[in-house]
C-alpha positions in Angstrom: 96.8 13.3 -2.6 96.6 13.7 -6.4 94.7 10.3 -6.8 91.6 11.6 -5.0 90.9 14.5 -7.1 91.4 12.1 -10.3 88.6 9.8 -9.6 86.6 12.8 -8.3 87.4 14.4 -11.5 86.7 11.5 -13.5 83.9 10.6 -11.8 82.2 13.9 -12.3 83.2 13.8 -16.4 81.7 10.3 -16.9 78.4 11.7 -15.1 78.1 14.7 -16.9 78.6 13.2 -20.5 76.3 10.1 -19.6 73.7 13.6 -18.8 74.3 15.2 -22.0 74.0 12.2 -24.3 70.8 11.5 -22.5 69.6 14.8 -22.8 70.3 15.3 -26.3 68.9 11.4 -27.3 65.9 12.8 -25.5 65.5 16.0 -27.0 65.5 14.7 -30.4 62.8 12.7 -29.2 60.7 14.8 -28.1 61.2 17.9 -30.4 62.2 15.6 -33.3 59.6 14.3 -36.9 59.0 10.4 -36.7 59.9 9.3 -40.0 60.0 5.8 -41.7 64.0 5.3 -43.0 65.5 3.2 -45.3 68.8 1.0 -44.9 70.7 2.3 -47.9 74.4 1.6 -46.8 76.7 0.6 -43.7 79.9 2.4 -42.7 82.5 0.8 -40.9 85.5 1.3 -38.5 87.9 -1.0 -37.3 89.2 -0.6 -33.7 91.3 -3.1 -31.3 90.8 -5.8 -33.9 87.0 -5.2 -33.6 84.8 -4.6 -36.7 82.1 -2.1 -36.0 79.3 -1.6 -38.3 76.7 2.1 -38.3 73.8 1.9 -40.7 73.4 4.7 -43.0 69.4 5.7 -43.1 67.8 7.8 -46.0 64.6 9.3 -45.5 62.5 12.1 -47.0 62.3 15.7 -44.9 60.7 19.1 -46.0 61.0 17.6 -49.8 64.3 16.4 -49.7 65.8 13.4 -49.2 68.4 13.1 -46.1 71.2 10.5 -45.7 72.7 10.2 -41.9 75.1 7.5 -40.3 73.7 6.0 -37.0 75.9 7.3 -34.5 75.9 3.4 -32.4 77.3 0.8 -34.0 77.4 -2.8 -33.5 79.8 -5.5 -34.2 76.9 -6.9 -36.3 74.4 -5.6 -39.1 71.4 -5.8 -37.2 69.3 -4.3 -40.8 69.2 -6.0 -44.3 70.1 -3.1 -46.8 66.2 -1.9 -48.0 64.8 -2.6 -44.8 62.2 0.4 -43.4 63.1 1.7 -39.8 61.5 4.1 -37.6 63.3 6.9 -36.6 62.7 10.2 -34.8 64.7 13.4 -37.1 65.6 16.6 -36.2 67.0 19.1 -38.3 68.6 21.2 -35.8 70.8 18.6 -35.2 70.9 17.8 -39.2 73.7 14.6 -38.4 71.5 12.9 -35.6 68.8 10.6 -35.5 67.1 8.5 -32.9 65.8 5.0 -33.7 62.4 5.3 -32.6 62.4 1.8 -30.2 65.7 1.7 -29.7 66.4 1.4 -25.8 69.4 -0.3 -26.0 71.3 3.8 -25.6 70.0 3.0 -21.6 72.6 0.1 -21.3 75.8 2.7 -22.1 75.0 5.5 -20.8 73.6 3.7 -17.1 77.2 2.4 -17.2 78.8 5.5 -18.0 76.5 6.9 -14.6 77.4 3.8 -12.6 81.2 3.9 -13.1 81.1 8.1 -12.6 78.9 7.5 -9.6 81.6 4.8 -8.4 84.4 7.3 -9.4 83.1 9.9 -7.6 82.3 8.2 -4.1 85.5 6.6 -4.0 87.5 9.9 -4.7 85.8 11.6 -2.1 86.2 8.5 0.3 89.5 8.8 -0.5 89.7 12.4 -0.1 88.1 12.7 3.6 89.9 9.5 5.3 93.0 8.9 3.7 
């Protein structure tokens, strides 16, 4: 059956990205500067009617000063424009940041390894009894 191997296949996708974006959120941690950012601008996107809003932080590294979007955004400014945030910078990864108590990435990505965990035990249910 074709439908097995889809959930098995989508199960193991969903796991592997929620892995990566955890990795990578906690590689920037760890390896990152903590720096104190500024709100200087929010970008926004509109998608299924819904209004999403990614603040824009500027911040002084190695002399220079940086501007990067926030790659989560919310349907609400949770920052006044000028307000000081602490974030964690790496410059490997020059478009990234990590808000440095921000927990709320633990939400999305333990659904992402809930639903590919779900995926993947029903596909293989499916595979050995049906």
């Amino acid at each position: 059956m074709m439908i097995d191997l889809l959930f098995i296949l989508s199960g193991f996708f969903l796991l592997a990205l929620a892995g990566a974006k955890f990795t990578s959120r906690s590689w920037i941690n760890k390896k990152g500067t903590a720096l104190t950012a500024t709100v200087t601008d929010y970008k926004s996107s509109t998608g299924d009617e819904v209004k999403s809003y990614y603040p824009v932080f500027t911040f002084e590294f190695e002399g220079k000063e940086r501007s990067v979007q926030y790659s989560v955004g919310s349907g609400k400014r949770y920052y006044e424009i000028g307000d000081k945030v602490d974030v964690v910078y790496h410059p490997g990864m020059a478009k990234s940041i990590s808000l440095k108590k921000d927990r709320s990435f633990l939400l999305s990505y333990g659904t992402m390894l809930a639903l590919g965990a779900v995926l993947l035990i029903v596909g293989i249910w499916l595979f050995l009894w049906l």
